[in-house]
Structure formats: C-alpha cells, structure tokens
N, C-alpha and C positions, 0 to 999 in steps of 0.2 A: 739274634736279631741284629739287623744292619740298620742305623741313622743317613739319611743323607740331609746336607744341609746347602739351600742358594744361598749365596752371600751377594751383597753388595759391596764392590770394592771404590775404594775411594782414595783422592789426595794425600798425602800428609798433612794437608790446613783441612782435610774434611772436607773439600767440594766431591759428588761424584766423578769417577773415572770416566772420561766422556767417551771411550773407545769401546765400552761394555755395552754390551745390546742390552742388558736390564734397563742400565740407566739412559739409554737413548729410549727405550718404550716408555719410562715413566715420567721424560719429559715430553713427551708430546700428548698424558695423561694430563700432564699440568698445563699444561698450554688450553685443553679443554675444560680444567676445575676452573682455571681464570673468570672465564665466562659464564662459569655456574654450571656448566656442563658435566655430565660424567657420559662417557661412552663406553656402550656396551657388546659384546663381543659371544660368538659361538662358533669354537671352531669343529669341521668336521676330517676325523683323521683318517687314511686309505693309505693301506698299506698291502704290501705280498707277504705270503709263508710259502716258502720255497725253500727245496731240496738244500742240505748244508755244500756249499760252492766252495772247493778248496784250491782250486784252479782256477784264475781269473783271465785265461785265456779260453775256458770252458764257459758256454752258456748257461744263464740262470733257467733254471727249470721248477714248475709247481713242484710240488710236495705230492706225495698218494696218501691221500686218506684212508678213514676206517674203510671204505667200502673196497678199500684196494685195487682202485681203477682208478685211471690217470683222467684228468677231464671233465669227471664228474663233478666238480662243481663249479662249469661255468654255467650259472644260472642266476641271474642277477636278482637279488630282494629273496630269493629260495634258502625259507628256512631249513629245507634239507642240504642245502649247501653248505650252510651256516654248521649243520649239524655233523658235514664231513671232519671236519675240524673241532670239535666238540670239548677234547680235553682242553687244546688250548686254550680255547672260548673261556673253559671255566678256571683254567690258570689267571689268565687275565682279569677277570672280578676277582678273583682271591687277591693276588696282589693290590689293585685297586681296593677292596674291600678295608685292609692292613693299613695301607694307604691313604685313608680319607677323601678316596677319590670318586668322583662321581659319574657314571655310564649313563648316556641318553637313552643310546641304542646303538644294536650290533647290527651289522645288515653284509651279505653277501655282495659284493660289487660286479663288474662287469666285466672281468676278467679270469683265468682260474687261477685260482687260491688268493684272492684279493677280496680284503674285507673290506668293513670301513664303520668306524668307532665315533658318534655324535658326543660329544661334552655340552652341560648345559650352560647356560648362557651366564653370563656375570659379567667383572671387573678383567679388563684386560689382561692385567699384569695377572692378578689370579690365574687366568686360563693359559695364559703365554707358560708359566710354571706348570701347569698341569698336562701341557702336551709336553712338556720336556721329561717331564717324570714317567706322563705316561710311553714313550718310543723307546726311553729306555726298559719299562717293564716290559714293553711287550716285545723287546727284544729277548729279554730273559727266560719271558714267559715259554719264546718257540726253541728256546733253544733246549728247554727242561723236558720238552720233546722229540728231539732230534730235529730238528725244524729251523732256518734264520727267518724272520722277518726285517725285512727292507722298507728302506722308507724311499730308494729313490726314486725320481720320476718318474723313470718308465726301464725298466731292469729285464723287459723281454719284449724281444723284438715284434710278435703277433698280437700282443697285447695290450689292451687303453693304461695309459699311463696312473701313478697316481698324486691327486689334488689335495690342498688345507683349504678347501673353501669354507668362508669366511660372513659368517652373519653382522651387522654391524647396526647400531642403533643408537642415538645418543637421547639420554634423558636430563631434564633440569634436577638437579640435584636435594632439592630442597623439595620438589612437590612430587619429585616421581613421575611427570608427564612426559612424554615419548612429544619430542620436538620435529618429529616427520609428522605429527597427524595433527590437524585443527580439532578444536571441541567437535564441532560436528563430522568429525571421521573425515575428512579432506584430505589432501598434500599440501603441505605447506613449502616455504621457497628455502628453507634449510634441507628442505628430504629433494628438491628437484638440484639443490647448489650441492650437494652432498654427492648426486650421483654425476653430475658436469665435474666434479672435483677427481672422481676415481674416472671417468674418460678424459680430462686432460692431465692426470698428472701421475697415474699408474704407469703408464710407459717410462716415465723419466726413471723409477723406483724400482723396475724388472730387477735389477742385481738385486734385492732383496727378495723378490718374488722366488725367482728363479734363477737361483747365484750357483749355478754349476753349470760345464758345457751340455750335461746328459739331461739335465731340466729343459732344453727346447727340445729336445726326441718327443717331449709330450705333444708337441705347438706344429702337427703332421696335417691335421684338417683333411684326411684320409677319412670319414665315418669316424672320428675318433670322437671321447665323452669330452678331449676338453675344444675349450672354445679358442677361437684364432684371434677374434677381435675385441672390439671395448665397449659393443653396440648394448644396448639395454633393452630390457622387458620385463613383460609379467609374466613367472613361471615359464621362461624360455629358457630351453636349455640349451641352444646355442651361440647364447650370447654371452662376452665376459662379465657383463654384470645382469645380476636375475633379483626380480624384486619378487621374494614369496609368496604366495596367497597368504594373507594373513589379516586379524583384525586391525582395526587403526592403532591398538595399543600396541598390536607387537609389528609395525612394522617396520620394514629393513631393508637394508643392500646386500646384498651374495656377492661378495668378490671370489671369482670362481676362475679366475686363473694363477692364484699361487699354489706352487710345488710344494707335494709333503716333504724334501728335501731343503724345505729352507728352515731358518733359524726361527723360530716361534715370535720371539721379544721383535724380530729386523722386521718380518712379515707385518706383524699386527701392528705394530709402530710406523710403517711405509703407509698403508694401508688406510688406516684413520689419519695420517699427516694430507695423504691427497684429498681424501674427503673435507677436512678442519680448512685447506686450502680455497677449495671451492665455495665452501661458507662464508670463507671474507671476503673472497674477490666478486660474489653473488654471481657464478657464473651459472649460465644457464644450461643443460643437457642437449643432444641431438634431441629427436623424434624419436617413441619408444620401437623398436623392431618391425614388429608385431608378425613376421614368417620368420622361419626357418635360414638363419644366415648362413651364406656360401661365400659373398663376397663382400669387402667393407673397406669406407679408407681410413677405419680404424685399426686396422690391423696390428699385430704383434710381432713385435722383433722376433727372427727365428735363429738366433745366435748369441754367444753372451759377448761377443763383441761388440757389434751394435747396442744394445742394453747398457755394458761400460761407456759407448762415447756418447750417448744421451744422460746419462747418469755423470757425467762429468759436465756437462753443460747447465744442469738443474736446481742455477741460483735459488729458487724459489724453497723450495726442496729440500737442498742445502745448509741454507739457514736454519729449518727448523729443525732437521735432525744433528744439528751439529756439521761446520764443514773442516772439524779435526777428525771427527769418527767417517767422514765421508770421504776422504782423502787416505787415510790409513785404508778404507776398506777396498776402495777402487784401484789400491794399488796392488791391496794382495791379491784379488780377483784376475787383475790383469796378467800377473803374474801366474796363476793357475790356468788360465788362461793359455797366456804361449808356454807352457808350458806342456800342454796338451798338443798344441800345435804342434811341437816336434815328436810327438809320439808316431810310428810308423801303426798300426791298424791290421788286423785281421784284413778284411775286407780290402784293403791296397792291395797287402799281398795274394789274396786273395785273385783280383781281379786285375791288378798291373803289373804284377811282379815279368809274367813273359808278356804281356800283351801292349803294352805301353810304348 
C-alpha cells in the first residue's frame, strides 16, 4: 500500500506560503466565508488514452481497443465506446474506490480515445484535491495497460481538444440557500453579477486557464467543442459561459473554457475570484446568446502571450489572488514562454526549410 499526502506549506512565523496554488484557492475561499458565503464547485475532467509516445518528435496517436480496430470509438456519450476501453474504466474505480474518491459519471467524448470523468459537486478545495489525485490515477491506471493518458489541451492534431469545465454556485453558509435563485425560483443580481464577473474578468486570469502555449491549439473555432468567446446562455454550447438547465436550487455558471492542462487549485481559484469580482462591483452581464456563436467581441486571446500581457495589467485580479504569487507566476510563464519561441518546429521545417 502506497500513502500519499497534500501539505500545506508555510512561513517560519506560520503565515501560508503565498506562491502555493493551495493557499492562493483557499484564500479566495476566504474571501467568500467573509460574506457568509461558501462556494461550490464541479468539476468535469477530459482526457486521452493513447498509444505509449516515446518519440516526441512522433505524433500522438489513440490506443486500439478490445475490438482491435483503430477509430472505433469515436462516438460520442456511446457506451460501447466507453466499453472499448473497459479494463481501464474499471482500473480507474478501483483506484478511486482505494481512494475515497467519488465518480459522477464516465461518458465517451468527442474525440477517439477521449473520455471524460464528472466529480460531484462540493467544496472547492476538496475537488481541486481530488482532480489532482485523480490525473495522476488515471495516469497509472493507463499505464497498467500499456496505455498513457494525457491531460493536455489538445495532444492530436484532427482532434477536439480537452476542457476542466467548471460548475459554480455559491450558497449562504448557514441556511444552505443557493444565492443565484429568489424564494420564488427567479435570478437574483448576485447569479447576473456572477456571470458579468466571469465576462469581464476571465480574460485577464487566461494564464490560469490556459497556462501552456499548446492550451490555445484548443481556441481553433474550426467546428471545435470548445468555445472562442465569453458570450453566455442557456445550455449553449457555444458559448464560454453556459448556464445548465437546472432547478432554482442547483443553479450555476459552466466556465467552459479552462484547459484540463491547468493547475486544478490556479483554475478554480481564477475562476470563482472573477465571479466574487463581479459581485462587488454589481456588474451587469451582456445579453444572453441565444444562437449559435460564430462571432463576438468577446472573444479569447488565441496565444499565451497576449493572456501574459493582460494578466500583468490585472490590478483588480491581482490583489485578490496575491500580487507575490502573480508576479513569480507571470514570470515563469513568460519564460516558458520564449522559451518555446526559440524552439524550431516540425512544420517550419517541414514547410520553409527550402521554400522560404
């Protein structure tokens, strides 16, 4: 039997280490108990099982299942899809099981060999912990099959990238009452300031979204599953933010454009700070969608550059997650950053090496 343990690291006088993504989620937890608030959190995880890649100048390729044909499971929500893949499936409860971890639901996604794993709903920090334990299980899990699972963006070029979208809901603390709904099932001006807060302040917090250069490969707007902009609706799915069908007690925000390649504590912590933002300032939303978005002047940075020089601008932002841990972070980013910049590219040579 193997222990693993999160810690909290801290000070030598005992204040928390303000550069840890724990302790930057669980003060922007605190920031909401202040008010009486607790906010609450579901996240959903998508990920690839593909072929083991020992060559990173080789493409990533799905996995062949039991049925031993290549392609067979790109069939989205098909439980036979689901069932190509079947031992892993039940690797992963097992570990989960060991674990104390809890499965929503498994469901086939929209790509080949790309699942995607619901966690139920709870305390942030809770679930921020429980996608870290669970990436690395189910990193284990594919490999006890000859199998990697990946978490990044978008890891094949034909294929929809993958999301941590994001349920969000804040309750009063004390009575248990969901502060997006009136007694009589209404919207109230905290669930309309909630969703104005994730359109004007999610752009500024992208490096947390989407803090690698290969997390904008997802942001193509090619027929792709994720969304380009920050536009809102009801059960639309191409907008960045989607409000569920759901009763007045469970309703929510879907932030449905962070990358399953980001940090779990940065995401949910970015995430609920734009929303807690737009609560104090009473900001109001656009218009909700209501078609199929193609174009918007909400749109999303398609680069983690841009993303870094908005994220350096983001007094507001700033302040609440810390502007020590936002300074240390923006620096190593930028630095991965050009860093990539000098890497020469298949595709260069590919395409300029004579022709340029």
């Amino acid at each position: 039997a193997t222990a693993q343990i999160i810690c909290d690291m801290t000070y030598r006088d005992g204040r928390p280490l303000d550069l840890s993504p724990r302790a930057v989620l669980k003060k922007i937890i605190g920031l909401y108990n202040e008010r009486g608030w607790s906010p609450i959190v579901a996240p959903e995880l998508e990920f690839y099982l593909t072929k083991p890649n020992h060559d990173p100048n080789e493409p990533i390729v799905p996995p062949i299942g039991r049925s031993g044909r290549a392609w067979m499971n790109r069939q989205v929500y098909s439980m036979a899809a689901v069932d190509e893949y079947g031992p892993v499936i039940d690797t992963i409860y097992e570990f989960a099981e060991h674990q104390g971890l809890m499965i929503d639901t498994v469901i086939q996604e929209g790509g080949a060999g790309q699942m995607e794993i619901n966690l139920q709903h709870g305390d942030p920090l809770d679930l921020a912990d429980q996608v870290f334990y669970f990436k690395r299980s189910i990193r284990e899990a594919a490999l006890k099959h000859n199998m990697y699972a990946t978490f990044m963006a978008k890891p094949i070029k034909e294929q929809p990238g993958s999301a941590m979208h994001l349920h969000q809901s804040v309750i009063e603390t004390k009575t248990g009452r969901n502060i997006f709904s009136k007694e009589d099932g209404s919207e109230t001006p905290e669930f309309e300031s909630f969703i104005a807060g994730q359109q004007t302040y999610l752009m500024q917090v992208m490096p947390l979204l989407a803090p690698y250069v290969n997390s904008y490969r997802r942001f193509t707007g090619e027929a792709e599953a994720a969304p380009t902009n920050l536009e809102w609706d009801t059960d639309n799915r191409t907008t960045g933010i989607r409000i569920p069908v759901s009763p007045p007690s469970a309703r929510r925000v879907e932030n449905r454009v962070i990358g399953m390649d980001c940090n779990p504590y940065l995401a949910i912590a970015g995430s609920l700070a734009c929303g807690l933002l737009g609560i104090h300032n009473q900001l109001k939303p656009t218009a909700p969608a209501r078609i199929a978005v193609e174009e918007s002047d909400l749109e999303l940075y398609r680069s983690l550059s841009e993303a870094l020089d908005a994220f350096e601008e983001a007094k507001e932002i700033r302040a609440l997650l810390g502007e020590n841990f936002c300074q240390v972070y923006g620096d190593v980013k930028r630095e991965e950053n050009n860093e990539y910049q000098r890497e020469i590219t298949p595709w260069e040579r590919q395409y300029l090496l004579q022709n340029a």
